[in-house]
One Martini backbone bead per residue (centre of mass of N, CA, C, O) as a GRO file, in nm:
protein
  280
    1UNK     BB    1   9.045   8.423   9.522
    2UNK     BB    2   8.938   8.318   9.772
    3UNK     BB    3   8.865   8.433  10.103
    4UNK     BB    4   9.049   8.228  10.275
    5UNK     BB    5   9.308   8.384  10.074
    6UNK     BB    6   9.317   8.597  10.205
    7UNK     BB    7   9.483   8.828  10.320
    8UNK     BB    8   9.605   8.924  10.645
    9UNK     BB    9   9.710   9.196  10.826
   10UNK     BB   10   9.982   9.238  11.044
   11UNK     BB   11   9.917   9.305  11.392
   12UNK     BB   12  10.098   9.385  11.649
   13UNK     BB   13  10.117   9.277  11.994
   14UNK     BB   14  10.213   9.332  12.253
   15UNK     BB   15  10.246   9.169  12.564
   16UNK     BB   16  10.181   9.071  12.874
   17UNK     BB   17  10.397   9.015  13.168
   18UNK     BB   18  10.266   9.036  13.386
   19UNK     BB   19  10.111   8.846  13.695
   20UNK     BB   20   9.816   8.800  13.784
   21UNK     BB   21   9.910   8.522  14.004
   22UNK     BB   22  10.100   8.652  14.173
   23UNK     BB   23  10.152   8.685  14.477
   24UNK     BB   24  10.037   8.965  14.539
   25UNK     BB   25   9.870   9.080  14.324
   26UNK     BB   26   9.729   9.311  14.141
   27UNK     BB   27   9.415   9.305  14.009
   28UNK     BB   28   9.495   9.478  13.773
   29UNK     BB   29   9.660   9.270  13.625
   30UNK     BB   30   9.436   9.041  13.572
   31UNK     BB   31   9.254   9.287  13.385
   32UNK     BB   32   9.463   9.324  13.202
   33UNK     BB   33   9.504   9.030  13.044
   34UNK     BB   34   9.203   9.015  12.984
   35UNK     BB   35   9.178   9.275  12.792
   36UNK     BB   36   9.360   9.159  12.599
   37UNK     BB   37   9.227   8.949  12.453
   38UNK     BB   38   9.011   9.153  12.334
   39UNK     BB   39   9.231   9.315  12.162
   40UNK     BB   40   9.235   9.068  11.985
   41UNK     BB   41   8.977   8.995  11.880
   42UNK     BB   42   8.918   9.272  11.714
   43UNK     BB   43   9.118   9.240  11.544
   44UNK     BB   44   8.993   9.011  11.403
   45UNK     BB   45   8.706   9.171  11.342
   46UNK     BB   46   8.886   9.334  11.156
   47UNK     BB   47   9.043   9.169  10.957
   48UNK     BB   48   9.319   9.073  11.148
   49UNK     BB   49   9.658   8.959  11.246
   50UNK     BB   50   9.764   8.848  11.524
   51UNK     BB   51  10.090   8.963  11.674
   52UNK     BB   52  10.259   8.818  11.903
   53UNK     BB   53  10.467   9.006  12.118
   54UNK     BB   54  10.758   8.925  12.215
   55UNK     BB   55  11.071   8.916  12.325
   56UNK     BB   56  11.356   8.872  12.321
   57UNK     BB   57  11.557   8.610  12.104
   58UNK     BB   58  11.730   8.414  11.934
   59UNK     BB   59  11.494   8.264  11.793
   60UNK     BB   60  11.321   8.565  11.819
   61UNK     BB   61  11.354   8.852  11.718
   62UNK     BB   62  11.197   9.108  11.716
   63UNK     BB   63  11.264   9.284  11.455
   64UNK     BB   64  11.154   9.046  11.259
   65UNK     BB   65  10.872   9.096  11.378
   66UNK     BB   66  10.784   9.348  11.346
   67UNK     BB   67  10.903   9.362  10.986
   68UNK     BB   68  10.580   9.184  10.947
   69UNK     BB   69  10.430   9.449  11.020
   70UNK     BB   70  10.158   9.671  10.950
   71UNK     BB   71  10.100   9.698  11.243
   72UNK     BB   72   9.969   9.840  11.542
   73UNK     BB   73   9.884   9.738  11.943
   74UNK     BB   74   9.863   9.914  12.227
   75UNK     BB   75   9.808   9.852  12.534
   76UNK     BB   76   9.726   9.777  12.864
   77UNK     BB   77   9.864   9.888  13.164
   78UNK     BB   78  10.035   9.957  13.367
   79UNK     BB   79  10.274  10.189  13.463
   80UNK     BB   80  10.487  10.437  13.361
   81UNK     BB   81  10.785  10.556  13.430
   82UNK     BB   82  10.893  10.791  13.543
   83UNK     BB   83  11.175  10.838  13.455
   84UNK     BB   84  11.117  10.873  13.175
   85UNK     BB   85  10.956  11.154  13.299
   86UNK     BB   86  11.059  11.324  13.524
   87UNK     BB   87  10.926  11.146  13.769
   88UNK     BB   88  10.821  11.003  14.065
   89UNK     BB   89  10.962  10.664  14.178
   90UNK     BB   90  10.747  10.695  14.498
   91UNK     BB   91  10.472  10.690  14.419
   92UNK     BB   92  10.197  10.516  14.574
   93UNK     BB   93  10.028  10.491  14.318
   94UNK     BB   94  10.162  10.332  14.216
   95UNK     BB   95  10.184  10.027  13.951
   96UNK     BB   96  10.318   9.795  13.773
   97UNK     BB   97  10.618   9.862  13.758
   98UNK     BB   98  10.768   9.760  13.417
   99UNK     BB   99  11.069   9.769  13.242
  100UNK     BB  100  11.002   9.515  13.044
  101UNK     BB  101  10.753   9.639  12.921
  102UNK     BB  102  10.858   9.897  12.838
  103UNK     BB  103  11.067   9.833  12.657
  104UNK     BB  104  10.883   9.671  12.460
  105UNK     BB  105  10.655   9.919  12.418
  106UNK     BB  106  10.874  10.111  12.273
  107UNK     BB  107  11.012   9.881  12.067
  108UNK     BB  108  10.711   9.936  11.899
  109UNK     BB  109  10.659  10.255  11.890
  110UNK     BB  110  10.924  10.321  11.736
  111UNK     BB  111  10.906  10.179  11.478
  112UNK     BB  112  10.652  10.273  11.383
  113UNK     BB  113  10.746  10.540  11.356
  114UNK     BB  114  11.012  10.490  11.173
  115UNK     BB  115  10.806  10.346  10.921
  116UNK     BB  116  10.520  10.409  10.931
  117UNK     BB  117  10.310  10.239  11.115
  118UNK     BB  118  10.013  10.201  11.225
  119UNK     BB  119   9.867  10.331  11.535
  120UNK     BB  120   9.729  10.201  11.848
  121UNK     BB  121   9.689  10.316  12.146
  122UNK     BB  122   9.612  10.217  12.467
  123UNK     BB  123   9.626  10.428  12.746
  124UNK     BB  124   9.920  10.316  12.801
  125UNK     BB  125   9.971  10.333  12.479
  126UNK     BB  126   9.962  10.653  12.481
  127UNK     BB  127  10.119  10.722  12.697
  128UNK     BB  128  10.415  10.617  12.597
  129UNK     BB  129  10.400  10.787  12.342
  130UNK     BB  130  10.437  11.053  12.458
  131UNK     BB  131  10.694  11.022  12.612
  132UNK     BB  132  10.839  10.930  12.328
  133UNK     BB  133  10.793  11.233  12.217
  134UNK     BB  134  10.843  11.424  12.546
  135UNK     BB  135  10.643  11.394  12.736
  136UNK     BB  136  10.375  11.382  12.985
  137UNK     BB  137  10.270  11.327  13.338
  138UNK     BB  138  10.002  11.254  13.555
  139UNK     BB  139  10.087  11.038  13.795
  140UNK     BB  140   9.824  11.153  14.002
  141UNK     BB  141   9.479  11.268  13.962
  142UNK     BB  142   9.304  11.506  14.028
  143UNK     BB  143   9.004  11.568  14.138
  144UNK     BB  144   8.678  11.591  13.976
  145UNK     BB  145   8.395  11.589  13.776
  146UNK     BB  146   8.536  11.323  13.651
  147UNK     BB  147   8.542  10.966  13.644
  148UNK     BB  148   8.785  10.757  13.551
  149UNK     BB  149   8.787  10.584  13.815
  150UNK     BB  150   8.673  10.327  13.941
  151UNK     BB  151   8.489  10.214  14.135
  152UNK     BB  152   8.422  10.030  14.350
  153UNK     BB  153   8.298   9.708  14.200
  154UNK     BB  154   8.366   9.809  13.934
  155UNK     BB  155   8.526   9.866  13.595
  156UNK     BB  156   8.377  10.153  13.498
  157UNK     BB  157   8.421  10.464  13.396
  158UNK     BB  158   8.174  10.654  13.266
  159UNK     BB  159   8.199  10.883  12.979
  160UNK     BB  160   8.279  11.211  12.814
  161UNK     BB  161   8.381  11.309  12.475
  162UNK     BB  162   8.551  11.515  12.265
  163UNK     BB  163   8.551  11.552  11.948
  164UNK     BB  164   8.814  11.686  11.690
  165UNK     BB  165   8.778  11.829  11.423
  166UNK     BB  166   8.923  11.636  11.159
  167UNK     BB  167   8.985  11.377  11.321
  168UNK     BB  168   9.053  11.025  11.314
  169UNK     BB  169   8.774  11.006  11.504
  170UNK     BB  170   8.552  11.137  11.354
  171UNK     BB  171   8.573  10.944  11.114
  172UNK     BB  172   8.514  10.656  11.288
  173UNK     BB  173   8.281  10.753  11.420
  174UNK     BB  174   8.066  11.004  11.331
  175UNK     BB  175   8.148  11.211  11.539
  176UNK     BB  176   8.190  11.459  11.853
  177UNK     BB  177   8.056  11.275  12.079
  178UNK     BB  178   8.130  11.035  12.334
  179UNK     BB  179   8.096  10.706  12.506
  180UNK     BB  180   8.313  10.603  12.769
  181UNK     BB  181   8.570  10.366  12.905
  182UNK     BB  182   8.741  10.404  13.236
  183UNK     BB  183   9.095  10.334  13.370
  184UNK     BB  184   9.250  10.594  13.540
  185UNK     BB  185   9.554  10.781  13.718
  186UNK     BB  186   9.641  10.893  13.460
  187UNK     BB  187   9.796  11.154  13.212
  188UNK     BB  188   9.826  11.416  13.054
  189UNK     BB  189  10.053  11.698  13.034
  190UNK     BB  190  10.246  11.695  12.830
  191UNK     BB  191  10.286  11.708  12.479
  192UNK     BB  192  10.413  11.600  12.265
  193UNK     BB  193  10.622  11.559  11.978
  194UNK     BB  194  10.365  11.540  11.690
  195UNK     BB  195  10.123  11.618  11.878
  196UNK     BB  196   9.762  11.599  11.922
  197UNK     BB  197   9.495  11.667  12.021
  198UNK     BB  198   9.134  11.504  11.977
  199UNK     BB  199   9.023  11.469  12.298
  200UNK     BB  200   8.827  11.537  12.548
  201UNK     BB  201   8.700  11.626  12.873
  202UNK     BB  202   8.508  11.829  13.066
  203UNK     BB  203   8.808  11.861  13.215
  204UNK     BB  204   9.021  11.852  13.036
  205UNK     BB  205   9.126  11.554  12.977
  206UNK     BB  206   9.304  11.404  12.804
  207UNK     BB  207   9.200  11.145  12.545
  208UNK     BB  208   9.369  11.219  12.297
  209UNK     BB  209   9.597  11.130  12.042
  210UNK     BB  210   9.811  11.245  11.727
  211UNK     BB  211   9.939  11.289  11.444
  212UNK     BB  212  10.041  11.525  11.300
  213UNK     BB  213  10.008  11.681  11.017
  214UNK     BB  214  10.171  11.486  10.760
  215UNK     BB  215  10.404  11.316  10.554
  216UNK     BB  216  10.596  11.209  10.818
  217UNK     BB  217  10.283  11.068  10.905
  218UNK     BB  218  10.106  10.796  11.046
  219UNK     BB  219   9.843  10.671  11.151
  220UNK     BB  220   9.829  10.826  11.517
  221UNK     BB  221   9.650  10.670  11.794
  222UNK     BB  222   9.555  10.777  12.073
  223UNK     BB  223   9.340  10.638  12.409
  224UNK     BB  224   9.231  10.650  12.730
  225UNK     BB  225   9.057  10.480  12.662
  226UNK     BB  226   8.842  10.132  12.599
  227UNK     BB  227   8.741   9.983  12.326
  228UNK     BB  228   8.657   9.698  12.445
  229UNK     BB  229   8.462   9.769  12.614
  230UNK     BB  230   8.122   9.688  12.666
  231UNK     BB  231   8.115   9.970  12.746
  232UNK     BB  232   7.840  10.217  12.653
  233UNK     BB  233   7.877  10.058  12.350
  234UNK     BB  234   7.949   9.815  12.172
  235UNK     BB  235   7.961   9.994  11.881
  236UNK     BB  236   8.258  10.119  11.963
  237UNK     BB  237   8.468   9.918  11.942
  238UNK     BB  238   8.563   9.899  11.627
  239UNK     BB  239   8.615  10.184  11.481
  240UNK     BB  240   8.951  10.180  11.551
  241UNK     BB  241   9.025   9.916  11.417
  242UNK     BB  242   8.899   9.995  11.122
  243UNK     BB  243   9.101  10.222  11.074
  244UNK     BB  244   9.336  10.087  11.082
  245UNK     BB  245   9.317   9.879  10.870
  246UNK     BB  246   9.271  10.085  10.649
  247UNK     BB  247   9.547  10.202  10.656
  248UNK     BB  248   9.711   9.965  10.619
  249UNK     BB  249   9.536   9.897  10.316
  250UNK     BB  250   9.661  10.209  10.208
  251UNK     BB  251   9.901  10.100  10.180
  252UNK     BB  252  10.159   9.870  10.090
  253UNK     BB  253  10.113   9.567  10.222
  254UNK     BB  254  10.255   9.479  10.447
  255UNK     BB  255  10.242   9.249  10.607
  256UNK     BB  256  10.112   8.900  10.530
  257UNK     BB  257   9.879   8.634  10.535
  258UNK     BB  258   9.679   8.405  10.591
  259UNK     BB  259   9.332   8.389  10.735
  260UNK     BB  260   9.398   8.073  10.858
  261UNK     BB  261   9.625   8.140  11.013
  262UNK     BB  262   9.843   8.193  11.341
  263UNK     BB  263   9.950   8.435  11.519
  264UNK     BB  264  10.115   8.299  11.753
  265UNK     BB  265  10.206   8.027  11.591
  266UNK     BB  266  10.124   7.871  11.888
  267UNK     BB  267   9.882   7.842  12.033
  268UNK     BB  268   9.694   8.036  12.256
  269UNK     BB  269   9.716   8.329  12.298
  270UNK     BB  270   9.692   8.373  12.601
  271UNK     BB  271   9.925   8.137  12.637
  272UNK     BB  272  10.148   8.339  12.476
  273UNK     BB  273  10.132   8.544  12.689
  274UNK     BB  274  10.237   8.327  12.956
  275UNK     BB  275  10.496   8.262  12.772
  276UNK     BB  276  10.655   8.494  12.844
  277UNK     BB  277  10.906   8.670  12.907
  278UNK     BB  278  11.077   8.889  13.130
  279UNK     BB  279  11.311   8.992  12.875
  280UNK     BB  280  11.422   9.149  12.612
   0.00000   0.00000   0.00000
């Protein structure tokens, strides 16, 4: 088998709904939607094929596309509904609560657990992972001696994570303290059922969680940070990307095409994105 008939294999990712080019849209769902962008090229870079995942339609059920997926990336984007985890659903600070994008990424997040399939959460998609395991959010974040959220005018606030000894992180990392590029104002505050700590941040702020160890936990790392940012050290983009990939063809090898095929099946990632449904 020559090199470009290799398998590659297919990694899922949500599509994001929200339209930053409509008209009063927040700002920040525009830069939601070009940072997906690059963590589809990072899943391609780390020698995986992307299947953007878009809602249910009858030409092609949701359920069809999850389980042709042997992994799956939920990325990052708007606020979680609070409504999920018992928190008020008329904070001042919430923005681009998208019920239609929760269900969404819920319910690729569902699969990836009742499969067993690796999964990688970023930022949004750490916070939905948790709320789905139980776990509870802050809102939004009181000031710390950490920045999270960056200051106008920047994109990303840098700061360090310790990671925690024998965990996912330091495995893929072979550190235990990196810099991270982070962009958010909400946080874990109570950690589900099945998940654990895998990093903090020098305030304390929950910055990883991953699936407890056992048996019937598949590979599942949620990051509060942002691995796709281009600082604070470019060498960081891929770690979290090839562990996953790692993961899953340690797996069954499930779900695989030729690495010459296209993940969206047709038109451009981007594209894909764009003419996504706004229901599931």
């Amino acid at each position: 088998m020559s090199a470009t008939d290799h398998p590659a294999p297919l990694i899922g990712i949500p599509v994001r709904l929200s339209d930053g080019d409509a008209p009063g849209a927040d700002e920040r769902i525009g830069e939601a939607n070009r940072i997906f962008d690059d963590v589809v090229a990072l899943v391609r870079a780390a020698g995986a094929e992307p299947v953007l995942l878009q809602p249910h339609s009858e030409d092609s059920p949701l359920e069809e596309r999850l389980a042709s997926c042997a992994g799956f990336v939920v990325p990052g984007g708007g606020d979680v509904d609070p409504a999920l985890y018992g928190a008020d659903p008329g904070h001042p600070s919430l923005y681009d609560v998208n019920p239609a994008q929760d269900r969404l990424d819920v319910a690729v997040i569902r699969h990836a657990l009742e499969n067993r399939r690796p999964m990688l959460g970023i930022c949004r998609g750490m916070q939905l992972l948790n709320v789905l395991c139980g776990g509870t959010l802050h809102v939004d974040m009181a000031p710390t001696p950490v920045t999270h959220n960056p200051e106008p005018g920047t994109e990303w606030a840098v700061h360090d994570v310790a990671l925690s000894a024998g965990s996912a992180l330091t495995e893929a990392f072979g550190d235990d303290r990196i810099a991270v590029a982070s962009g958010h104002h909400q946080a874990v505050h109570r950690v589900g059922d099945g998940l654990r700590v895998s990093a903090r941040a020098d305030d304390g702020c929950v910055e990883a969680v991953e699936a407890a160890a056992g048996p019937e936990a598949a590979w599942t790392v949620g990051v509060q940070w942002h691995p796709e940012a281009l600082v604070p050290d470019s060498g960081l983009r891929l770690p979290l990307f090839r562990a996953l990939l790692a993961q899953v063809e340690a797996g069954s090898g499930a779900g695989s095409r030729p690495s010459s095929g296209s993940g969206s099946g047709s038109g451009s990632d981007a594209d894909a994105r764009r003419r996504a449904e706004p229901q599931p």
